[in-house]
N, C-alpha and C positions, 0 to 999 in steps of 0.2 A: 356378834355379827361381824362379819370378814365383809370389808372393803376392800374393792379393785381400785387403783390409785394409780390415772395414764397421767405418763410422763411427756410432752412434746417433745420429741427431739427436734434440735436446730442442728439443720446444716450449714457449712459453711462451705463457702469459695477453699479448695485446699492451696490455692496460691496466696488467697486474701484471707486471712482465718476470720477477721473482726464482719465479714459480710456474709449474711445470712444469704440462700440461694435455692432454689428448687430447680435450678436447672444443670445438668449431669451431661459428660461424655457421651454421647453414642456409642462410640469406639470403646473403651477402657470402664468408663461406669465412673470418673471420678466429677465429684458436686464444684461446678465451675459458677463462675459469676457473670452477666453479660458482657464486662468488661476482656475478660481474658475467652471468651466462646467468638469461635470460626466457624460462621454456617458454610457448611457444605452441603452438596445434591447428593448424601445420606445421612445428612443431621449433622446439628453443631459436634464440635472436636472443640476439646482442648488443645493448646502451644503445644504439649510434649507430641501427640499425638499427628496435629500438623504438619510437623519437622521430620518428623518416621515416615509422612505418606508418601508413598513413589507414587508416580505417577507414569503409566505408560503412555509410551509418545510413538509415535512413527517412525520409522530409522531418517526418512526425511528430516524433522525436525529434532534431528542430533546436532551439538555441536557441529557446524563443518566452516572451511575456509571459501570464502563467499569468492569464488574465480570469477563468474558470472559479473559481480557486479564492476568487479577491479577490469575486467574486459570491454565492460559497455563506459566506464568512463576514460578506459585510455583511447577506448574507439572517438568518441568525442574530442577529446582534448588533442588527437589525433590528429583531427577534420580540423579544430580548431587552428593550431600550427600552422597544416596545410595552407588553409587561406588564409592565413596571416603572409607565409613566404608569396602567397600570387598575389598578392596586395601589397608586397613592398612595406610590411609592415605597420599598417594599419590595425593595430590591435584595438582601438579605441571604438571603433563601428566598422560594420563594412556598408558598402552604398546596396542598393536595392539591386541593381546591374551582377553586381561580385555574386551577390549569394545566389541571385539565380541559375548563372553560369555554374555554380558550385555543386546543382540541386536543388535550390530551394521549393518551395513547395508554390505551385500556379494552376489555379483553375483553368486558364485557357491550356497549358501544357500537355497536363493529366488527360482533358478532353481531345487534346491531339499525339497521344496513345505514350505520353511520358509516362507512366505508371509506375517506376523507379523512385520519381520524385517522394510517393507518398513514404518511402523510407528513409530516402538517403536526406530528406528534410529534417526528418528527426536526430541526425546525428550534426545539424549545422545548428550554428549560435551567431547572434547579430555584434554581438562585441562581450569582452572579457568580463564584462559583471552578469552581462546574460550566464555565460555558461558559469562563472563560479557559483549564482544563486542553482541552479541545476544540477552540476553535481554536488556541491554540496547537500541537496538534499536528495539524494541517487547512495552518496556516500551514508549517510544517515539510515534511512529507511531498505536498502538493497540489501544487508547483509537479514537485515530480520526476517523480509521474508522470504530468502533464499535460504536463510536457515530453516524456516518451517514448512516452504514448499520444495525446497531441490530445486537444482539448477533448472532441469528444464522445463518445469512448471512456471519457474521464478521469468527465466526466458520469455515462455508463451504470454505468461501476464502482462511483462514487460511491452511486447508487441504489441498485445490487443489494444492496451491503452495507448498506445503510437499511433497505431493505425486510427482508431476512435479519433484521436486529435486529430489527424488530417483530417477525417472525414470530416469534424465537426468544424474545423476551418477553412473547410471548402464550402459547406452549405453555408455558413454564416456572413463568408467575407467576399469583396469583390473578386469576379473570376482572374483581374489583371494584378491581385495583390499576392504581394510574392511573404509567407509564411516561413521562420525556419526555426527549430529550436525542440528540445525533446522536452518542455514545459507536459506535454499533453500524459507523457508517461510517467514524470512524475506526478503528477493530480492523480493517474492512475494506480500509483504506490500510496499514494496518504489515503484512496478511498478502501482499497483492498486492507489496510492497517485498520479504518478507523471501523471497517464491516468485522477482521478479528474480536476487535474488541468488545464492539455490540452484540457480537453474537455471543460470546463466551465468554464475558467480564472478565477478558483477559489483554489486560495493561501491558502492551510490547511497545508502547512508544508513547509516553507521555505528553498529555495536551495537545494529542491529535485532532482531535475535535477542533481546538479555539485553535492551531497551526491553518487546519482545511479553511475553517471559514475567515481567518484571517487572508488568506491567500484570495478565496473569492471577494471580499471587500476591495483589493487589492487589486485586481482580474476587471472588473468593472467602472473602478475609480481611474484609473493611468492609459490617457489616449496612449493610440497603437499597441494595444497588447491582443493578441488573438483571443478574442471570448470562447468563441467555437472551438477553438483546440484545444482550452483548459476543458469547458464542459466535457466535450466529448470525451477527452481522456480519463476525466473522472468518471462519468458514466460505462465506460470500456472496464475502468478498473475496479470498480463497484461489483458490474457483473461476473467478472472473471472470478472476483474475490468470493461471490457469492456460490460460484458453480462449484468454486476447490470444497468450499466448506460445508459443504451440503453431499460434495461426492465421498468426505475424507471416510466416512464410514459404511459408505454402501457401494461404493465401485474401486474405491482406492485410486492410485494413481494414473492407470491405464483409464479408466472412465472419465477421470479429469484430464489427462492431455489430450483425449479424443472431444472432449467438450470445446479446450482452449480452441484446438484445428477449428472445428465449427466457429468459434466467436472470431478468430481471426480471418478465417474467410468472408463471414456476413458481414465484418468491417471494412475487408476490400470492396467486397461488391457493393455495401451499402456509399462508399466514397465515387466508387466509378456510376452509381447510377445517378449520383449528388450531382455530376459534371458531365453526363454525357449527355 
């Protein structure tokens, strides 16, 4: 009598030989262990495999030298100078009187046809910790996503979320409180990062999350900070973030700066109809 005599084969991890594994490359075929397997959106990959995959990107999000951002913080720090010298050097605060003279940002103004202000507000700082908490975090977050959007996406996002903070500091605050500071644009870079990230588990700026809602803890907790203008900026910046990432594969970039125009127009009119 002839007996059939099945052997089990055990497979092993070929990284870990001592662990047995039934799960395999996608890619190459080789028997990996949970430990060393990378789920991707075509099945786990093993390390050798991972390290080989290109990934095609946008020529937007090539390496580039972030001009944009190193422009909008010398434009700041600019303003800043400025009234320092019409101040006699007052670097420490300036009074409520200086910065309106300056532009600051005023609901009765705007209402009496300043409409200027809702910009040249955002390039003014109340004193020297104001503006280094600002660019510093302009310095930070500006280069990532002007790496991944191009300057003049990076620009338009920039603005929307500027624009959104007046607005939102003029509905919020009284008509005779004078607002100045580009807080509102940066809320509008950390929500545009932290919407990257959610959307496409893709880490470009670590602990974005617990930075944003630190910052809101922070927004609410410390009389005299404009609420209105962080919201609004965040919210500006959210949707801009949300319009790029959603157009990157069906309109490309022309359908996204035709979007921004729209989002920075319904943020001017939504500001002049807040005041008029």
């Amino acid at each position: 009598m002839t007996e059939d005599v099945r052997q089990d084969v055990v497979t092993t991890c070929y990284r870990h030989p001592d662990r047995e594994t039934g799960l395999s490359c996608s890619n190459c075929g080789r028997p990996i262990c949970a430990e060393c397997m990378t789920a991707t959106p075509v099945g786990q990959r093993c390390p050798e495999c991972v390290g080989r995959q290109q990934v095609r990107r946008p020529r937007t999000m090539s390496r580039v030298t972030p001009y944009v951002t190193y422009v909008l913080i010398g434009l700041n720090v600019a303003a800043f100078l400025w009234l320092v010298m019409q101040t006699a050097g007052a670097v420490t605060g300036f009074t409520v009187g200086q910065l309106y003279d300056a532009g600051g940002l005023q609901g009765d103004a705007v209402s009496n046809g300043d409409y200027w202000r809702l910009v040249s507000s955002m390039f003014l700082h109340a004193s020297i910790l104001h503006i280094a908490f600002n660019m510093w975090g302009l310095w930070i977050l500006g280069p990532l996503l002007e790496t991944r959007y191009g300057p003049v996406r990076f620009l338009g996002l920039y603005m929307v979320s500027g624009l959104c903070g007046s607005a939102g500091a003029l509905i919020a605050s009284n008509p005779e409180t004078v607002t100045v500071g580009a807080s509102g644009a940066i809320f509008g870079l950390m929500a545009a990062v932290f919407v990257v990230e959610r959307r496409h588990n893709l880490p470009i700026a670590s602990g974005i999350g617990v930075v944003l809602v630190l910052n809101l803890v922070i927004t609410f907790s410390i009389p005299g900070i404009a609420i209105g203008g962080h919201i609004g900026g965040l919210i500006g910046g959210a949707l801009c973030g949300l319009l790029y990432e959603t157009t990157s594969r069906r309109g490309g970039a022309p359908l996204a700066v035709a979007g921004t125009v729209g989002l920075l127009l319904a943020a001017a009119a939504a500001t002049i109809v807040a005041v008029g």
